[in-house]
C-alpha positions as CSV (number, residue, x, y, z in Angstrom):
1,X,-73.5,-187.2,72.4
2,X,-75.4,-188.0,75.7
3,X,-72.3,-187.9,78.4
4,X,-74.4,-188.6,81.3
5,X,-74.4,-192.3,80.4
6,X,-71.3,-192.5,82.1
7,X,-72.7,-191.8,85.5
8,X,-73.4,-195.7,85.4
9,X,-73.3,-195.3,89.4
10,X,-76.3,-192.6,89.5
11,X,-78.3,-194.3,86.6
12,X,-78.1,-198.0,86.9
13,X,-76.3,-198.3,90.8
14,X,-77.6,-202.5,91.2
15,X,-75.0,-202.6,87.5
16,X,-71.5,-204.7,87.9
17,X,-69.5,-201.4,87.2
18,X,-71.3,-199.6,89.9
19,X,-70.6,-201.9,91.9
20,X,-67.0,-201.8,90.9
21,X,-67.0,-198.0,92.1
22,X,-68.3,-199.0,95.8
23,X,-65.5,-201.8,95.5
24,X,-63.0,-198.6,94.8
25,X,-64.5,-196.4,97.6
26,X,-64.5,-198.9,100.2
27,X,-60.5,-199.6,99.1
28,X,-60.1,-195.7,99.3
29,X,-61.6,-195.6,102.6
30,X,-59.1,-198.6,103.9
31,X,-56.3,-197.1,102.4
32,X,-56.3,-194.3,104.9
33,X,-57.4,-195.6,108.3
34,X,-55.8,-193.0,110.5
35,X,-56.4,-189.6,108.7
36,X,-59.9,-190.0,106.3
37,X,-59.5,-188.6,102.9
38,X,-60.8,-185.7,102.2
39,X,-59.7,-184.2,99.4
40,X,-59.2,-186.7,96.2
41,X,-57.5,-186.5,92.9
42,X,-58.2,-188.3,90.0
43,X,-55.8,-188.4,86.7
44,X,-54.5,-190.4,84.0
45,X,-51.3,-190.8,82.0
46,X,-52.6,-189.6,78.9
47,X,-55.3,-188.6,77.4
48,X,-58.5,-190.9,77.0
49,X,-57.8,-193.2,79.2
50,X,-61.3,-192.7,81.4
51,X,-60.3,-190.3,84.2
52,X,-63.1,-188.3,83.6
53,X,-65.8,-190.8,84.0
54,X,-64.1,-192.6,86.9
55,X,-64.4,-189.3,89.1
56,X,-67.3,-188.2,88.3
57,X,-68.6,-192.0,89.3
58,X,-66.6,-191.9,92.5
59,X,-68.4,-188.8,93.2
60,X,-71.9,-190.4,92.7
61,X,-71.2,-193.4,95.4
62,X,-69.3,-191.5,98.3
63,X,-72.0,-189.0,97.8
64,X,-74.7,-192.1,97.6
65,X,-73.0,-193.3,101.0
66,X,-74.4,-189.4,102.4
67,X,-70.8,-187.5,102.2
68,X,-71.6,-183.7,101.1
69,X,-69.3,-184.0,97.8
70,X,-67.9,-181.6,95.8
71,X,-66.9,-182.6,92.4
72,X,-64.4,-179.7,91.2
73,X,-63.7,-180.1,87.2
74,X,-59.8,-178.8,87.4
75,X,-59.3,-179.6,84.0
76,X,-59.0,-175.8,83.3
77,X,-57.6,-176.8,79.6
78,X,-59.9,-179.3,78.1
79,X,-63.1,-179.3,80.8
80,X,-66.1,-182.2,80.3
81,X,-67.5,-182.3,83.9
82,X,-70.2,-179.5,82.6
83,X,-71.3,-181.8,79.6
84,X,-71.3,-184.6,82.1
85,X,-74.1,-183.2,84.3
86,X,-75.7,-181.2,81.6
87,X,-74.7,-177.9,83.2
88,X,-73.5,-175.2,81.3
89,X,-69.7,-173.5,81.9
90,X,-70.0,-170.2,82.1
91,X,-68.9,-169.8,85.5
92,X,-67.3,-172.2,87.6
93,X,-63.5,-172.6,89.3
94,X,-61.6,-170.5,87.7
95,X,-64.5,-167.4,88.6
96,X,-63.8,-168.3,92.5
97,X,-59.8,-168.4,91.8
98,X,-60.0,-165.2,90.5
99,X,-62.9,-163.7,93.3
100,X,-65.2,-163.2,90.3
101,X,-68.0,-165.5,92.8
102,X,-68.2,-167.0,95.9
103,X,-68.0,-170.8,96.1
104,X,-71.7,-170.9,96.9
105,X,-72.9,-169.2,94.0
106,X,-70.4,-171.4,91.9
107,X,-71.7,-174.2,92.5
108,X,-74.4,-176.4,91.1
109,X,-77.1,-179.5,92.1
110,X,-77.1,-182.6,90.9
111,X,-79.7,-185.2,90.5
112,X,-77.8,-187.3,93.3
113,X,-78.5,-185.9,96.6
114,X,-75.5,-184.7,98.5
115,X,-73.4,-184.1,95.3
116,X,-72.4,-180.8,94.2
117,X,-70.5,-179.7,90.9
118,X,-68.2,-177.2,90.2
119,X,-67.4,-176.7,86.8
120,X,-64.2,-175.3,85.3
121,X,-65.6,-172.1,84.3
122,X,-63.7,-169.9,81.6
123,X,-60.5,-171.4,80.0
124,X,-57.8,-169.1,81.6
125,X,-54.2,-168.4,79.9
126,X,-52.6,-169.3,82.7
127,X,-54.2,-172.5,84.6
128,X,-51.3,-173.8,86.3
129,X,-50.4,-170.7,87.7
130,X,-54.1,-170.6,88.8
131,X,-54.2,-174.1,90.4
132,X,-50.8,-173.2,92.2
133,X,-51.7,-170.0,93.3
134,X,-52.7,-168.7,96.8
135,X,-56.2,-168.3,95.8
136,X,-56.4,-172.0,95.2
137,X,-55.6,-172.8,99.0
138,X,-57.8,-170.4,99.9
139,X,-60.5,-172.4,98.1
140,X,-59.4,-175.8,100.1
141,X,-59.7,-174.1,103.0
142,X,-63.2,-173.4,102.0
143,X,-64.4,-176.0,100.3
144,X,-63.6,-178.3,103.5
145,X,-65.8,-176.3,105.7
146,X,-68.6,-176.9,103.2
147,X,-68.2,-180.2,102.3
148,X,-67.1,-183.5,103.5
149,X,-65.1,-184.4,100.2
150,X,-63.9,-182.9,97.6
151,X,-63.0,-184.6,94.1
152,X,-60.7,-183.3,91.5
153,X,-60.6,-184.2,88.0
154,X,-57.9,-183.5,86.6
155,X,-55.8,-183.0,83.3
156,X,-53.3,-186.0,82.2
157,X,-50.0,-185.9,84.0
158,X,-47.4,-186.2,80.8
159,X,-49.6,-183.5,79.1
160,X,-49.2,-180.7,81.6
161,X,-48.1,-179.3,85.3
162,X,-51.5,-178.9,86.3
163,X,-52.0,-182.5,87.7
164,X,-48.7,-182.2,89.8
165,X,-49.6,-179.1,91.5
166,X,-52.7,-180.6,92.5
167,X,-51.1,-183.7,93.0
168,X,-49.3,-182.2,96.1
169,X,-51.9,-180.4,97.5
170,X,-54.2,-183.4,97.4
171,X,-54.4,-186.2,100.6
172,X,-54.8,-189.0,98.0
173,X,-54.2,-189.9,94.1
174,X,-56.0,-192.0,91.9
175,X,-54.1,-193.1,88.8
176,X,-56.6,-194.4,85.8
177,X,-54.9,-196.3,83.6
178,X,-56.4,-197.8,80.0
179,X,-56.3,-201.6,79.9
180,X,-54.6,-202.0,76.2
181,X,-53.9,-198.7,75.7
182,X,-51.6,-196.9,78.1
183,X,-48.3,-198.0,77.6
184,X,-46.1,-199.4,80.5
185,X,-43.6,-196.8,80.0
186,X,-46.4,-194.2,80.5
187,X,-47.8,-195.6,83.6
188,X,-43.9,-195.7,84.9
189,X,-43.3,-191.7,83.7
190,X,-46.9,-190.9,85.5
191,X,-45.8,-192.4,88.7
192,X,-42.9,-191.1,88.8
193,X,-44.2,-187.4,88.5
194,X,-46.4,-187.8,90.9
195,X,-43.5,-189.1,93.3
196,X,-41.5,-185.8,92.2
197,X,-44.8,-183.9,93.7
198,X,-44.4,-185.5,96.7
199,X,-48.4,-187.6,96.3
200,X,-50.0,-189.8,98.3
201,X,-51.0,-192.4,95.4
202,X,-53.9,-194.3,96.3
203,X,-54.1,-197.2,94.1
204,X,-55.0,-197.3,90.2
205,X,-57.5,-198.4,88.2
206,X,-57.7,-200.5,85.3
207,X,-60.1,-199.0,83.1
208,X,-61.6,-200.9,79.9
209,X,-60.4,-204.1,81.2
210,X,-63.1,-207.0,79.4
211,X,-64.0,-210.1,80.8
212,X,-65.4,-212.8,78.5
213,X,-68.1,-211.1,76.7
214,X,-69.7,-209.6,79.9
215,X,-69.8,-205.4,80.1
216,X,-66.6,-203.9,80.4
217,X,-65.7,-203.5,84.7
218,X,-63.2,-201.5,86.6
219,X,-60.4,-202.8,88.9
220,X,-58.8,-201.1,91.6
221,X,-55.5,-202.4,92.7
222,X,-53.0,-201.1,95.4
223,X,-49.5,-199.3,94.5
């Protein structure tokens, strides 16, 4: 399976849903006047529900609009960032958590100029102890002084812990949510750990949403 058709933003950028995803930065970029987000998380409810492919195309167009990016696959349980960008995973976050590598030898190209990826790297036991750990503020810390923004993808909130600890270290949450699929009472749940975490939540956005029998689009909407 080719994933890298769902970087609709680096391989057709004049499409609809691109354009949907500049629609979604712009919003991100109002929803913070005072203090510019910087570091970005992007998660889902449940499993499926398009996280994955929304961050990495959120990626693409702040990095298309000349940010340095960093797109960090913190999905240390079930990682897809490295299929994404055709990039193997045998080193990546959890190899800088754990001082195995630097940050700068961690890190790959892309085909998009100004976007960098950082794959999970090895499955550890223990990822939310990783994600929570002292090491991981370390990597903020450096990460910011290499790059302009940093996007996380993720695991889904009512699976595991991981999203919540990331959730409060984060200046900003994104919420995808499945048009027809994710159930109200999971959106609810979802919001309401993120609250516990003490989040900033962006907005969500409607993922899988069709309009008459045009392509499917994306829709960002304020909390």
């Amino acid at each position: 399976m080719n994933n890298r058709r769902n970087l609709i933003a680096m391989l057709d950028p004049k499409s609809p849903i691109a354009e949907q995803f500049r629609t979604i930065r712009t919003n991100i970029q109002f929803s913070s006047v005072d203090q510019e987000v910087r570091t970005l998380m992007v998660t889902s409810a449940g499993p499926g529900d398009g996280k994955s492919t929304t961050s990495a195309n959120l990626a693409v167009v702040f990095a298309q609009q000349g940010k340095r990016v960093l797109f960090v696959d913190a999905d240390l349980r079930k990682p897809t960032v490295h299929y994404t960008f055709n990039h193997t995973n045998t080193f990546g976050l959890t190899s800088v958590l754990t001082k195995q590598m630097s940050l700068e030898n961690a890190v790959k190209d892309t085909n998009e100029q100004n976007l960098f990826v950082l794959s999970s790297g090895p499955i550890p036991p223990n990822p939310a102890e990783l994600l929570g750990s002292k090491a991981m503020e370390q990597f903020f810390k450096d990460a910011l002084e290499l790059y302009d923004m940093v996007i996380f993808d993720t695991p889904p909130l009512l699976a595991v812990t991981d999203g919540q600890i990331l959730a409060n270290k984060c200046e900003g949450t994104i919420l995808v949510v499945s048009s027809g699929k994710t159930e109200k009472d999971q959106v609810v749940k979802a919001k309401e750990l993120l609250d516990s975490a003490q989040s900033k939540l962006l907005g969500v956005v409607l993922n899988n949403k069709k309009i008459q029998n045009t392509n499917y689009y994306y829709y960002y909407g304020t909390k």
